[in-house]
N, CA, C and O atoms as a Tripos MOL2 file, in Angstrom:
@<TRIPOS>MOLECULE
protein
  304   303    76     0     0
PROTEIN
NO_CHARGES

@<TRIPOS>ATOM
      1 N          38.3090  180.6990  -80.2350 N.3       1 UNK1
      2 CA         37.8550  181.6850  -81.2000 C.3       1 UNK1
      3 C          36.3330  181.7210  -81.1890 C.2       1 UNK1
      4 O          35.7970  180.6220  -81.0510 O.2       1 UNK1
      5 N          35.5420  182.7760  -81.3080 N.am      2 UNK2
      6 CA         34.2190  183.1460  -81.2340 C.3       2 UNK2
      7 C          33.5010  182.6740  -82.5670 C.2       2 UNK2
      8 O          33.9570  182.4170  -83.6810 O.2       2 UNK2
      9 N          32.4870  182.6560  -82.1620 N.am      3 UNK3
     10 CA         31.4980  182.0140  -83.7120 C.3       3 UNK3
     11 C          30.0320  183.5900  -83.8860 C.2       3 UNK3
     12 O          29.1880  184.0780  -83.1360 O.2       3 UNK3
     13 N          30.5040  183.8230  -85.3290 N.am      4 UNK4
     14 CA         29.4740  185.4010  -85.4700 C.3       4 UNK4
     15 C          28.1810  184.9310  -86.0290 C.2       4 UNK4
     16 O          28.1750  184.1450  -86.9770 O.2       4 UNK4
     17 N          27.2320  185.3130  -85.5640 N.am      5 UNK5
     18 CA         26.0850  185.0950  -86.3810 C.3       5 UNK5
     19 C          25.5960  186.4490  -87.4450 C.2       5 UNK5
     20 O          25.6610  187.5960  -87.0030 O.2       5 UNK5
     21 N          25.2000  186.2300  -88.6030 N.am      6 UNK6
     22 CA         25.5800  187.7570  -89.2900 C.3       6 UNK6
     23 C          23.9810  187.1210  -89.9040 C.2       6 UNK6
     24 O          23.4170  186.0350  -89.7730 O.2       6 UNK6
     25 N          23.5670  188.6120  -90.7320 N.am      7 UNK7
     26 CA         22.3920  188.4770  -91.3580 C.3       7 UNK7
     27 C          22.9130  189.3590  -92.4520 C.2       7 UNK7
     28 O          23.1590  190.5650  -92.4160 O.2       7 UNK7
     29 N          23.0590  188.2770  -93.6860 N.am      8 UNK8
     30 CA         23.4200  188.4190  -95.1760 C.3       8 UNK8
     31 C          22.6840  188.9000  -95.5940 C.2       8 UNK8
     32 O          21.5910  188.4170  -95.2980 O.2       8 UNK8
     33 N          22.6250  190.2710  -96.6510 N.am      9 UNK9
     34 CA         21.9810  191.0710  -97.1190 C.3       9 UNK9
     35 C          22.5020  190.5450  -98.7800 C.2       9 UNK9
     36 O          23.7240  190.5460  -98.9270 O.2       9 UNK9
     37 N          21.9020  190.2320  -99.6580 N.am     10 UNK10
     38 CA         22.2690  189.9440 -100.8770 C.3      10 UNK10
     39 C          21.9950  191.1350 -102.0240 C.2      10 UNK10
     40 O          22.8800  191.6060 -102.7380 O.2      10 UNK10
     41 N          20.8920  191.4390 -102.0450 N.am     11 UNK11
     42 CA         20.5870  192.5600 -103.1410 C.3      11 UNK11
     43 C          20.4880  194.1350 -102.6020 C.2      11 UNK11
     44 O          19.7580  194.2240 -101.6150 O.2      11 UNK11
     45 N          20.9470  195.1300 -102.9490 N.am     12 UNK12
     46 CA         21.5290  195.2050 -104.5230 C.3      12 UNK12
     47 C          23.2650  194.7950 -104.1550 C.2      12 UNK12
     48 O          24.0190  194.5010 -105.0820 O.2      12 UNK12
     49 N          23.6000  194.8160 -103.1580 N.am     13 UNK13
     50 CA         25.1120  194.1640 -102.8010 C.3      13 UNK13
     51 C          25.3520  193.3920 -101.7510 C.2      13 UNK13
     52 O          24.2690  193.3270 -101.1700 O.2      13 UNK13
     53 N          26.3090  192.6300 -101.0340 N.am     14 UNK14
     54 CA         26.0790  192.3500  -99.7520 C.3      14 UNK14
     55 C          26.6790  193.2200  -98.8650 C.2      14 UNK14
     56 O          27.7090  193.8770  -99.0140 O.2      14 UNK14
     57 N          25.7570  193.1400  -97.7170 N.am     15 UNK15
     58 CA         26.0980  193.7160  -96.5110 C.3      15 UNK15
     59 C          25.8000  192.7820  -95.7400 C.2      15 UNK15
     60 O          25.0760  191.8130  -95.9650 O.2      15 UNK15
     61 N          26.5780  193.1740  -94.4450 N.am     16 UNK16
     62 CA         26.8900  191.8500  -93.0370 C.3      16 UNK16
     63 C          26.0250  192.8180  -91.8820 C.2      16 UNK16
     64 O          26.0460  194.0440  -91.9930 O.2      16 UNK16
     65 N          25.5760  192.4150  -91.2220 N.am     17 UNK17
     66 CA         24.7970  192.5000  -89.9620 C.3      17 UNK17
     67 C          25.3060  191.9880  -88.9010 C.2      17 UNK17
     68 O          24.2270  191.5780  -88.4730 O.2      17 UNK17
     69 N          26.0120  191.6760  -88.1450 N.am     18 UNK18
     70 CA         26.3300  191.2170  -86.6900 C.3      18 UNK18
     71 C          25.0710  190.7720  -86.0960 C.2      18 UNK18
     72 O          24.3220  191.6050  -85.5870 O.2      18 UNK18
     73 N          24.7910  189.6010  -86.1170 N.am     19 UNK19
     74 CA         23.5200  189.6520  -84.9530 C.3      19 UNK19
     75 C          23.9310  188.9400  -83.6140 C.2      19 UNK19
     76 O          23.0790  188.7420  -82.7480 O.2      19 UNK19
     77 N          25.0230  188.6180  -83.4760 N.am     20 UNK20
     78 CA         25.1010  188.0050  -82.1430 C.3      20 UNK20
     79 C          26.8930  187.0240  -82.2190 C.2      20 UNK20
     80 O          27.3780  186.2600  -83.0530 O.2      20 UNK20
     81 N          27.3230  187.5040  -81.0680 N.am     21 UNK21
     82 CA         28.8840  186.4620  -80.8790 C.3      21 UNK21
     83 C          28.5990  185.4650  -79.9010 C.2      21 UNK21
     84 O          28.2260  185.7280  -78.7570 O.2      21 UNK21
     85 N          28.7920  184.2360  -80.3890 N.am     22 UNK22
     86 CA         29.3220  183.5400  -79.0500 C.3      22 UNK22
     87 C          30.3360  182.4160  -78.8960 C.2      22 UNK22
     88 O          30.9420  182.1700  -79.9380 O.2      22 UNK22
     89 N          30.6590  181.6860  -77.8520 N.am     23 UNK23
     90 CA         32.0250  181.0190  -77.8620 C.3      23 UNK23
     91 C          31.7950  179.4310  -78.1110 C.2      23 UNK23
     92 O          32.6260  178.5560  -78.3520 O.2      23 UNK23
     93 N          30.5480  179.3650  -77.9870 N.am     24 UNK24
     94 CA         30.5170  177.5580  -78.4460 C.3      24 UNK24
     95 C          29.2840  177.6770  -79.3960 C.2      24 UNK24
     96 O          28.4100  178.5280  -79.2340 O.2      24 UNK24
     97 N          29.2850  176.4170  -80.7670 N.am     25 UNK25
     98 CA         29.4100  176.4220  -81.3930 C.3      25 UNK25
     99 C          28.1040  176.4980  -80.9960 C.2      25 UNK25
    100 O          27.6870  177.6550  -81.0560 O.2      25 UNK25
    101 N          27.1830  175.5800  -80.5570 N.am     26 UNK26
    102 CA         25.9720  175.2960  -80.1930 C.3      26 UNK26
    103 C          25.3880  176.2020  -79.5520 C.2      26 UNK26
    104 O          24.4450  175.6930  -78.9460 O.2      26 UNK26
    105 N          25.4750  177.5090  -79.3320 N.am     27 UNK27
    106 CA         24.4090  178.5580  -78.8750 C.3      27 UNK27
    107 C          24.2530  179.3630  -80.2620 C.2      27 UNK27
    108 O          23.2270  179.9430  -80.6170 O.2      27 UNK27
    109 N          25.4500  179.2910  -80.9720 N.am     28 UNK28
    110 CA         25.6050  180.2000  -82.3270 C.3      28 UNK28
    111 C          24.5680  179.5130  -82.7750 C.2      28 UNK28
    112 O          23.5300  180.1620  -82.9040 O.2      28 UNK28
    113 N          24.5430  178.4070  -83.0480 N.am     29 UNK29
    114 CA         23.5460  177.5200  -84.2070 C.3      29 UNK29
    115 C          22.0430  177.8020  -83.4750 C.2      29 UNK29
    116 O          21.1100  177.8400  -84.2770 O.2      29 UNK29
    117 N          21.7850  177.9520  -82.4250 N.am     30 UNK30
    118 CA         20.7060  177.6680  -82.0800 C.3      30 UNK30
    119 C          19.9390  179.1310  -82.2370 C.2      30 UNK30
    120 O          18.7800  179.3970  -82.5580 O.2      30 UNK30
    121 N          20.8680  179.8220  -81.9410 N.am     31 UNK31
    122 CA         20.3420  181.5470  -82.1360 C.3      31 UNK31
    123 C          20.1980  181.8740  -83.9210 C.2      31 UNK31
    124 O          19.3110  182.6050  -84.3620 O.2      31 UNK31
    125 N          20.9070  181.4070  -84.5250 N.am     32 UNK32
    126 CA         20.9270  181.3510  -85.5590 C.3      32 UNK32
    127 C          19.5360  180.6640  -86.5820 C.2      32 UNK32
    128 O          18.8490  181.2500  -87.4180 O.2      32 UNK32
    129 N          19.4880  179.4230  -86.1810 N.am     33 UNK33
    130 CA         17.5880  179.0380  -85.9410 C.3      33 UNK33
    131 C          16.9440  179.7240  -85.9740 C.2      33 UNK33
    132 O          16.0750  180.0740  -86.7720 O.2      33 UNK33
    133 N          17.4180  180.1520  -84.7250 N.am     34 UNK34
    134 CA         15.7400  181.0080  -84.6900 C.3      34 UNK34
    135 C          15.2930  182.8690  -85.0400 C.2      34 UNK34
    136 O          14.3420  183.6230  -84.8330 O.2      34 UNK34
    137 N          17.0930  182.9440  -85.8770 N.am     35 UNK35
    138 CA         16.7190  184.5940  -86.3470 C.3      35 UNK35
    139 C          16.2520  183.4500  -87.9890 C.2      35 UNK35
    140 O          15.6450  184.1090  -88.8330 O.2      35 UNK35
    141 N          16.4070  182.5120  -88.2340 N.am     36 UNK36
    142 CA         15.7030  182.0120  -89.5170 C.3      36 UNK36
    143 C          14.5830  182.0500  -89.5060 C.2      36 UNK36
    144 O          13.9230  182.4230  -90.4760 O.2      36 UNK36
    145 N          14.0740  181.6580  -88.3580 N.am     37 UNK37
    146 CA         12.1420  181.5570  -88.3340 C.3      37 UNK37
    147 C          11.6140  182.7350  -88.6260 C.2      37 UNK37
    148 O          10.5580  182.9960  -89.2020 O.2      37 UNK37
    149 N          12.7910  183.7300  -87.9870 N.am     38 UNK38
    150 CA         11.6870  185.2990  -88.0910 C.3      38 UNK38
    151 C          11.9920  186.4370  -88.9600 C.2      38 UNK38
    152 O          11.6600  187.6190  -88.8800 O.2      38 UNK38
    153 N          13.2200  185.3320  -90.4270 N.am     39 UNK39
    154 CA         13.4990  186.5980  -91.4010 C.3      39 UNK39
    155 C          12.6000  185.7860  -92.3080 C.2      39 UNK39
    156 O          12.6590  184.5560  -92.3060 O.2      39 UNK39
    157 N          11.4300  186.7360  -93.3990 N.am     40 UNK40
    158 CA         10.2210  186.3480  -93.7440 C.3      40 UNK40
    159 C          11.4540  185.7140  -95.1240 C.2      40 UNK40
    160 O          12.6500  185.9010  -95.3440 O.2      40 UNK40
    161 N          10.3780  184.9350  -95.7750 N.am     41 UNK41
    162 CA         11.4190  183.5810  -96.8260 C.3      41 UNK41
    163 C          11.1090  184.4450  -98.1890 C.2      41 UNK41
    164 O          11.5520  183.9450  -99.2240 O.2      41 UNK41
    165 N          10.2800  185.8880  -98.3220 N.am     42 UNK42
    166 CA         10.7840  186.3970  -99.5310 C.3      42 UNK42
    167 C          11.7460  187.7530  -99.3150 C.2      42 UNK42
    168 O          11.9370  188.6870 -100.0950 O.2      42 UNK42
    169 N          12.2160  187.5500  -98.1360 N.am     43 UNK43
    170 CA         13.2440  188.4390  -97.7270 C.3      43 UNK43
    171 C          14.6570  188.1160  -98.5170 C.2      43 UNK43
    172 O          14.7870  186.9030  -98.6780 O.2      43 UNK43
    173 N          15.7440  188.8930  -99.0490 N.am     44 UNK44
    174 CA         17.0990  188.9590  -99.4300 C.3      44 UNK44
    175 C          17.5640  188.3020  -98.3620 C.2      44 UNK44
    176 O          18.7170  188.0780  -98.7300 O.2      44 UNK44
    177 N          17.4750  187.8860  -97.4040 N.am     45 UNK45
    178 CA         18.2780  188.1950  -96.2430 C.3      45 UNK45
    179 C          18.2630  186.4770  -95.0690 C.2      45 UNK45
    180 O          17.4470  186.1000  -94.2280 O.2      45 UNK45
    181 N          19.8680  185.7020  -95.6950 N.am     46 UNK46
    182 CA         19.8630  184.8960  -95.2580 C.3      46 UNK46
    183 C          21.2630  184.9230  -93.8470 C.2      46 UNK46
    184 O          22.2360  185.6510  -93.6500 O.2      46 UNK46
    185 N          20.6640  183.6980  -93.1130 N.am     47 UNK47
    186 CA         21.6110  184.0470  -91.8520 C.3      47 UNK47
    187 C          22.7480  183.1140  -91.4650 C.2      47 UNK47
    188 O          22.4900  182.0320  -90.9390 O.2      47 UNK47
    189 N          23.8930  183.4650  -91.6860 N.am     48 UNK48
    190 CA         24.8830  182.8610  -91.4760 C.3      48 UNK48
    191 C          25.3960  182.6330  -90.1890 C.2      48 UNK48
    192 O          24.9860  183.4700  -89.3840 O.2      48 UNK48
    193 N          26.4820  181.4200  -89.5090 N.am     49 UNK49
    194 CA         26.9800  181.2760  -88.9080 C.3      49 UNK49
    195 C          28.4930  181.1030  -89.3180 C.2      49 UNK49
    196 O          28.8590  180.2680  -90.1460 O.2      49 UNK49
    197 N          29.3460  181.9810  -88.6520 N.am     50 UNK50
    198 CA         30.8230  182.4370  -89.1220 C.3      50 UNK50
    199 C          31.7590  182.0010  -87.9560 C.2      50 UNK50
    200 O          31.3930  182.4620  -86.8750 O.2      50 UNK50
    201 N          32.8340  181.2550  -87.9090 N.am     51 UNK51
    202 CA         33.8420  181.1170  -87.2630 C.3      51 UNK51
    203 C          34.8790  181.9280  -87.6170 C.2      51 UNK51
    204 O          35.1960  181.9900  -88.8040 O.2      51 UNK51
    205 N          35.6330  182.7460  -86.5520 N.am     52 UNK52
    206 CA         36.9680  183.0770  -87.0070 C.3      52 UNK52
    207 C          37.5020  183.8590  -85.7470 C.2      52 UNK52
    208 O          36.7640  184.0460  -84.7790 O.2      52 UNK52
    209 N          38.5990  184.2420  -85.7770 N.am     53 UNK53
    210 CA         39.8340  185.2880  -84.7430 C.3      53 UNK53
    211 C          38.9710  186.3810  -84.3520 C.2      53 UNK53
    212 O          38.9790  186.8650  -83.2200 O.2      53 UNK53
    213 N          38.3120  186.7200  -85.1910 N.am     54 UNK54
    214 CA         37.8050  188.4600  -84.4510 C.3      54 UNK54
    215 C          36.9490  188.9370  -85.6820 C.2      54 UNK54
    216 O          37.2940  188.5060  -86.7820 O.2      54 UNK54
    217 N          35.7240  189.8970  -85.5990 N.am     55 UNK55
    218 CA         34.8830  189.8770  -86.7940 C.3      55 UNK55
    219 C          34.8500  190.3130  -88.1030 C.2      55 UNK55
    220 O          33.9070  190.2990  -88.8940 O.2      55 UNK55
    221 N          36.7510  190.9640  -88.3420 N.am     56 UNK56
    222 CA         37.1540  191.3490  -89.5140 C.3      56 UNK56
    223 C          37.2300  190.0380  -90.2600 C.2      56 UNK56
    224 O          36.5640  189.8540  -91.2790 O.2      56 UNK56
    225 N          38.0470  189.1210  -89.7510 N.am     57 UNK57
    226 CA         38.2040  187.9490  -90.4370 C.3      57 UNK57
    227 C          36.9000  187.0640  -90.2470 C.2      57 UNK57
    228 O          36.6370  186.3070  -91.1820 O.2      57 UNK57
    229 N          36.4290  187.0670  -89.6370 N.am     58 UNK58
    230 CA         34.9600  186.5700  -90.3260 C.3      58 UNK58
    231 C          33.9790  187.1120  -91.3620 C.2      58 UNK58
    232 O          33.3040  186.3020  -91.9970 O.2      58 UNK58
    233 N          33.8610  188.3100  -91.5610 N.am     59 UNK59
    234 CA         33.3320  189.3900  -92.2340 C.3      59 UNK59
    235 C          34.5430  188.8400  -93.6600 C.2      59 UNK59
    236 O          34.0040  188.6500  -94.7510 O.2      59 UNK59
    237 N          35.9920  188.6340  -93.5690 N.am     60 UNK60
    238 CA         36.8030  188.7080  -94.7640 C.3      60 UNK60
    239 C          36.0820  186.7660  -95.5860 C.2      60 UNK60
    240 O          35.9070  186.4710  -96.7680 O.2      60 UNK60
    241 N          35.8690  185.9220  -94.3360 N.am     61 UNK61
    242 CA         35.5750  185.3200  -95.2260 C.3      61 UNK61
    243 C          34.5670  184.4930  -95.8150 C.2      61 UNK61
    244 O          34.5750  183.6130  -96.6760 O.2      61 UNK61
    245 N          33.2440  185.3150  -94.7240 N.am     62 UNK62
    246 CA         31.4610  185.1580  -95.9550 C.3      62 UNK62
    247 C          31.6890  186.3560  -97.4220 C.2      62 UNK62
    248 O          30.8460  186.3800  -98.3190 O.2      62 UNK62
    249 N          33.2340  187.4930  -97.4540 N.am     63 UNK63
    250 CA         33.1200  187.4820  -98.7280 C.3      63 UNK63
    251 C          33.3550  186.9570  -99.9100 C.2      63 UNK63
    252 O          32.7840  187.1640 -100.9810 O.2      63 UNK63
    253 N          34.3990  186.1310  -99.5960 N.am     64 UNK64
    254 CA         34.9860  185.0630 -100.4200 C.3      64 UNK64
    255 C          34.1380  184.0650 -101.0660 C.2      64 UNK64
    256 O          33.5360  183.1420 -100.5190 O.2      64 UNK64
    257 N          34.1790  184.4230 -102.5000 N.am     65 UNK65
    258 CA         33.3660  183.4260 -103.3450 C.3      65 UNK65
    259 C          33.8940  181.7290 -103.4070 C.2      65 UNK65
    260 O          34.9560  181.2880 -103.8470 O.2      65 UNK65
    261 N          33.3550  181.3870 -103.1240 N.am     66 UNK66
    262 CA         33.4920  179.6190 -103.3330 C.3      66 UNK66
    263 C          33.3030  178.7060 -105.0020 C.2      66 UNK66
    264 O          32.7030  178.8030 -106.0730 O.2      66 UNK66
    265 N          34.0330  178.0490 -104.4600 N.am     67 UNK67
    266 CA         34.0500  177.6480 -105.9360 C.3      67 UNK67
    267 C          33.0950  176.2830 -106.3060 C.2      67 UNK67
    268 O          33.4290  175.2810 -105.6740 O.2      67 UNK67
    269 N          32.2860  176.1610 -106.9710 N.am     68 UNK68
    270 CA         31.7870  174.5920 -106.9860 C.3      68 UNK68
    271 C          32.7550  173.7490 -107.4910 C.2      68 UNK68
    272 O          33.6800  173.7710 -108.3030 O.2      68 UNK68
    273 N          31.9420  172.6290 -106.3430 N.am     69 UNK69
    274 CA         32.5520  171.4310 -106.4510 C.3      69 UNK69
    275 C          31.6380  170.7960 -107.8720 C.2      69 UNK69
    276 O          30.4770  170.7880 -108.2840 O.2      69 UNK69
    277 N          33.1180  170.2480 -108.3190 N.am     70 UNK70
    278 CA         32.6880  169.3190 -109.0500 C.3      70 UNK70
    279 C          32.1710  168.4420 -109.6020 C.2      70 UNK70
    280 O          32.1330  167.5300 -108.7760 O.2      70 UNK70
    281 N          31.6070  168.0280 -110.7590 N.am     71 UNK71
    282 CA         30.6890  166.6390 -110.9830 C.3      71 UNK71
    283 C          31.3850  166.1270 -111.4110 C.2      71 UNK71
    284 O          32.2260  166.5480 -112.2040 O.2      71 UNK71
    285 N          31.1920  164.6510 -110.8640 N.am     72 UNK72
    286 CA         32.0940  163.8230 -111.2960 C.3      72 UNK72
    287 C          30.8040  161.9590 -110.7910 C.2      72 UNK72
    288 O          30.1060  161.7090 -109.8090 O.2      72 UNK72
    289 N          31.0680  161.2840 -111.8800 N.am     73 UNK73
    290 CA         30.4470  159.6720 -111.6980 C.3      73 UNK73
    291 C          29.2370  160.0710 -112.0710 C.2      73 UNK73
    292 O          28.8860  160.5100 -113.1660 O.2      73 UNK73
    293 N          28.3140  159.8130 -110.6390 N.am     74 UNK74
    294 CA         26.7330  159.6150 -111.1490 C.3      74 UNK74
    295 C          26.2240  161.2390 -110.6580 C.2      74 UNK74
    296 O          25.0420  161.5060 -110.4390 O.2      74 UNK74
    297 N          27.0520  161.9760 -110.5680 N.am     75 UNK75
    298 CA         26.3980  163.5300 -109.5970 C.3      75 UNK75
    299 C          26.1380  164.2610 -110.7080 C.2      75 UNK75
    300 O          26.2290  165.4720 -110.5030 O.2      75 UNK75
    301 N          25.7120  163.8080 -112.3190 N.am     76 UNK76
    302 CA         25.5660  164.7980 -113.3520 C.3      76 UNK76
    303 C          24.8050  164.0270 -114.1130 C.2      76 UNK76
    304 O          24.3840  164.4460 -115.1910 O.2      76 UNK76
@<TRIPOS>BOND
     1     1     2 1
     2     2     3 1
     3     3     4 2
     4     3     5 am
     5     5     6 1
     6     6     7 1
     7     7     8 2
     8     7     9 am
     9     9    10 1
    10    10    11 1
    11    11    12 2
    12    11    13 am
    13    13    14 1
    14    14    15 1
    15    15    16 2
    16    15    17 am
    17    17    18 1
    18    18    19 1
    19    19    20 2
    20    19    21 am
    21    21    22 1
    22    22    23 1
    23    23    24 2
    24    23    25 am
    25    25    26 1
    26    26    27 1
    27    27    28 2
    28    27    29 am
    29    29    30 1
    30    30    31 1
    31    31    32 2
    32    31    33 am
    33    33    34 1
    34    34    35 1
    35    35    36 2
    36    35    37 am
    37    37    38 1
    38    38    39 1
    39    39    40 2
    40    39    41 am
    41    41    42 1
    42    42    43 1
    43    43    44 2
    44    43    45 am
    45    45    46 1
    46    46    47 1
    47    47    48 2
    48    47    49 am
    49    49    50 1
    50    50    51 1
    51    51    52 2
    52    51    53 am
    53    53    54 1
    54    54    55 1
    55    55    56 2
    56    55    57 am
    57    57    58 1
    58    58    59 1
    59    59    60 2
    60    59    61 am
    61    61    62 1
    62    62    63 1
    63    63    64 2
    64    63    65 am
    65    65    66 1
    66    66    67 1
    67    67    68 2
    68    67    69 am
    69    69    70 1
    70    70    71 1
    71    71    72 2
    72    71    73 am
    73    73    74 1
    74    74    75 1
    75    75    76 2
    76    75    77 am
    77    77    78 1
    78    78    79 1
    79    79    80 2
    80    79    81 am
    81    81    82 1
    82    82    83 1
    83    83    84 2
    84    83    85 am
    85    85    86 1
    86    86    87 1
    87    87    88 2
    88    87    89 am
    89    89    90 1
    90    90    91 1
    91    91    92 2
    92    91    93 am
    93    93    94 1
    94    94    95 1
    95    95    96 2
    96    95    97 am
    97    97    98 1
    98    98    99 1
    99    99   100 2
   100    99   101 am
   101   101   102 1
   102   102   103 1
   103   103   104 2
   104   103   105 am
   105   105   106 1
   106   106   107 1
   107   107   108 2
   108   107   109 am
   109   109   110 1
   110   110   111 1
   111   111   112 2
   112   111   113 am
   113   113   114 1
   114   114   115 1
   115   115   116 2
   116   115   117 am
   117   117   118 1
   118   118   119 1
   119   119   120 2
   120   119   121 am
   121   121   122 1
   122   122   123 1
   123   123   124 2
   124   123   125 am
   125   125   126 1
   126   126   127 1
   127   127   128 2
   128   127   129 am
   129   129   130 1
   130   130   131 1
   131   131   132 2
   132   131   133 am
   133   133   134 1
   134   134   135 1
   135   135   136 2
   136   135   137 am
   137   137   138 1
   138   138   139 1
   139   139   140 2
   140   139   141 am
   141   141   142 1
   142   142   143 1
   143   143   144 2
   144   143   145 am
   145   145   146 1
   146   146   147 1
   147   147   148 2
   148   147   149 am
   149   149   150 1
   150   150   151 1
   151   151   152 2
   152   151   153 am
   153   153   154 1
   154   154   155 1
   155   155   156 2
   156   155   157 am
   157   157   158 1
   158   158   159 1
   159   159   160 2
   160   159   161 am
   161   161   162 1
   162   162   163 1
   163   163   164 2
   164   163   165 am
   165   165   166 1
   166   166   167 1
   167   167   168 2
   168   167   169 am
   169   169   170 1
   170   170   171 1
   171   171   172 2
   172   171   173 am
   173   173   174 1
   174   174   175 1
   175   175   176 2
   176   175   177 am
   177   177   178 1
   178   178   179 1
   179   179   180 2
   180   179   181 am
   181   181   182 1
   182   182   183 1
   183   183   184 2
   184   183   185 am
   185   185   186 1
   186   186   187 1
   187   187   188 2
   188   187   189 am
   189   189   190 1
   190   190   191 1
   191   191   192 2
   192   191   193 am
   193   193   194 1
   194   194   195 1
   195   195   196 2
   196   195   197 am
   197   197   198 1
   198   198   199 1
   199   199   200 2
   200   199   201 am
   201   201   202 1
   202   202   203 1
   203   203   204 2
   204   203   205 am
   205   205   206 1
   206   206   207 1
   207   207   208 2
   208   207   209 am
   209   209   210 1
   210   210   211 1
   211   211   212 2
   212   211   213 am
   213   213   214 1
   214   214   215 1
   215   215   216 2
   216   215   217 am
   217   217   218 1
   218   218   219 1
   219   219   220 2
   220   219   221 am
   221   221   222 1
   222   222   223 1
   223   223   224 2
   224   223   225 am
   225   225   226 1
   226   226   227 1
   227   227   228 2
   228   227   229 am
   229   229   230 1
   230   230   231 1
   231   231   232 2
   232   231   233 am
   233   233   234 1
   234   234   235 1
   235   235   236 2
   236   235   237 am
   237   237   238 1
   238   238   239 1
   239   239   240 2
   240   239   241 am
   241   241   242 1
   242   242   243 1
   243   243   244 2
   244   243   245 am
   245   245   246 1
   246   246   247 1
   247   247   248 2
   248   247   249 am
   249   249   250 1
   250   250   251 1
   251   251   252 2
   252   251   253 am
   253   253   254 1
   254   254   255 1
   255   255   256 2
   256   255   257 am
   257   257   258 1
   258   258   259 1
   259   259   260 2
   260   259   261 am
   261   261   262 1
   262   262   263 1
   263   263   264 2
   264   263   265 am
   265   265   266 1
   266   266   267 1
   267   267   268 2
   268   267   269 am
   269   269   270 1
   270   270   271 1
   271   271   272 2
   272   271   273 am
   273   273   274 1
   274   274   275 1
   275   275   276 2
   276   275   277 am
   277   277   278 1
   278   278   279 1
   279   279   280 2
   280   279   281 am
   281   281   282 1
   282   282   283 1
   283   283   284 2
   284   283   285 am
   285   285   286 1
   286   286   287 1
   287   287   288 2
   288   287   289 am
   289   289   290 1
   290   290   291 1
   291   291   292 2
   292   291   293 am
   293   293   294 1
   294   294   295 1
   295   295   296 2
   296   295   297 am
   297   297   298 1
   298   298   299 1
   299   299   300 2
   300   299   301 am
   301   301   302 1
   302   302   303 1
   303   303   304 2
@<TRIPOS>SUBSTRUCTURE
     1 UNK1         2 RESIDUE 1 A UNK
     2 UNK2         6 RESIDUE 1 A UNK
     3 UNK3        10 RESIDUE 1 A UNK
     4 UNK4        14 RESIDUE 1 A UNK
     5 UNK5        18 RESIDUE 1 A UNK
     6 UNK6        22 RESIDUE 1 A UNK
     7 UNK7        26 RESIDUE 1 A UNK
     8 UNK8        30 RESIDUE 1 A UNK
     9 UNK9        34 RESIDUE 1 A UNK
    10 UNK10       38 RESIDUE 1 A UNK
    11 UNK11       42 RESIDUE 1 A UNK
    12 UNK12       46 RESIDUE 1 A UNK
    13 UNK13       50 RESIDUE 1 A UNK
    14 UNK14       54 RESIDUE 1 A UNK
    15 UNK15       58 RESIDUE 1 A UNK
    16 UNK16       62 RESIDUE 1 A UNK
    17 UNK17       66 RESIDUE 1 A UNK
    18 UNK18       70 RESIDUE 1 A UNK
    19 UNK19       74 RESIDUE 1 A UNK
    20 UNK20       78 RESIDUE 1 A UNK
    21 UNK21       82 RESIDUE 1 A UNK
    22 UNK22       86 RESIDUE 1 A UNK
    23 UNK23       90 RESIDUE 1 A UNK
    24 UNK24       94 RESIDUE 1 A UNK
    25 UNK25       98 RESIDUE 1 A UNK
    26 UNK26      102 RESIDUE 1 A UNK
    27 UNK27      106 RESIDUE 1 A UNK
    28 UNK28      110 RESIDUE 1 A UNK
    29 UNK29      114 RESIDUE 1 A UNK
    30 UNK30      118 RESIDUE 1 A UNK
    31 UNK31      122 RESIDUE 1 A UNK
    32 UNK32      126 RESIDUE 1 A UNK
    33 UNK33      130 RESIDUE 1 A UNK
    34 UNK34      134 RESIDUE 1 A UNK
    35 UNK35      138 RESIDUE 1 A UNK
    36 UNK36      142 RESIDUE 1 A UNK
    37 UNK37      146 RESIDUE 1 A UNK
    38 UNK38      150 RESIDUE 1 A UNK
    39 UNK39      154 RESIDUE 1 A UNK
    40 UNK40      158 RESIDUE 1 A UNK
    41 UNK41      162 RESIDUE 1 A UNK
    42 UNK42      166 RESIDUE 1 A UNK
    43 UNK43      170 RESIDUE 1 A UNK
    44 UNK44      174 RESIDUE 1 A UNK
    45 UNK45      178 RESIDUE 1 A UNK
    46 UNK46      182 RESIDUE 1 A UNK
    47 UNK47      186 RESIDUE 1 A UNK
    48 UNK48      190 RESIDUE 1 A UNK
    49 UNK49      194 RESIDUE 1 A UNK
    50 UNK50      198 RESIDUE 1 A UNK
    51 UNK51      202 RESIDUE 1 A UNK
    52 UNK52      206 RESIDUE 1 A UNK
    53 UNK53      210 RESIDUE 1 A UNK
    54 UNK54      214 RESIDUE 1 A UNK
    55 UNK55      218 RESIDUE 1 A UNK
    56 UNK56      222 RESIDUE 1 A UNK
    57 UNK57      226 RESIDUE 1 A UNK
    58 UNK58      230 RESIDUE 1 A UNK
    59 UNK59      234 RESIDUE 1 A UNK
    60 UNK60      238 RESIDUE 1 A UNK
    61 UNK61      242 RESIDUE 1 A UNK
    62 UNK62      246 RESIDUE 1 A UNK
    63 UNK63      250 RESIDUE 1 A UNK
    64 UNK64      254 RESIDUE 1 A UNK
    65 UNK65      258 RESIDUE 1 A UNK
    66 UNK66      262 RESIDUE 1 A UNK
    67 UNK67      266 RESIDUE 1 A UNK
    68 UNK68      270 RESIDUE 1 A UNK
    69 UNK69      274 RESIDUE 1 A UNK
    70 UNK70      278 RESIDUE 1 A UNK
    71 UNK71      282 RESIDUE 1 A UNK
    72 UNK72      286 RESIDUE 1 A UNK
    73 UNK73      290 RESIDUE 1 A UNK
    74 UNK74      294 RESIDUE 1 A UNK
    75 UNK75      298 RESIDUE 1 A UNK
    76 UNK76      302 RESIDUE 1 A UNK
């Protein structure tokens, strides 16, 4: 399965960007690097690396809200 590199658009909604597919994990990450260096840091716009079947289901699940993890012992 392919790994997507997308450029997250946060405000005023999200939108996905495709910036690049590839098949091992380690070219994704590394391309991914380096679209970080060159999106400016008061930009909306952070860059993900996505695993999945094909880019609907990757796209289905950077929308999916996550839930926090819990505090629990000394993490509070």
């Amino acid at each position: 399965m392919p790994y997507f590199v997308y450029k997250v658009t946060t405000f005023p909604f999200k939108q996905f960007e495709l910036a690049a597919q590839f098949d091992a994990f380690k070219e994704a990450s590394a391309h991914a690097k380096e679209l970080r260096k060159t999106v400016a840091s008061d930009d909306k716009v952070v860059v993900k690396v996505m695993f999945g079947e094909n880019q609907l289901q990757a796209e289905d699940i950077l929308n999916q809200e996550r839930e926090p993890q819990p505090t629990t012992g000394e993490d509070y």
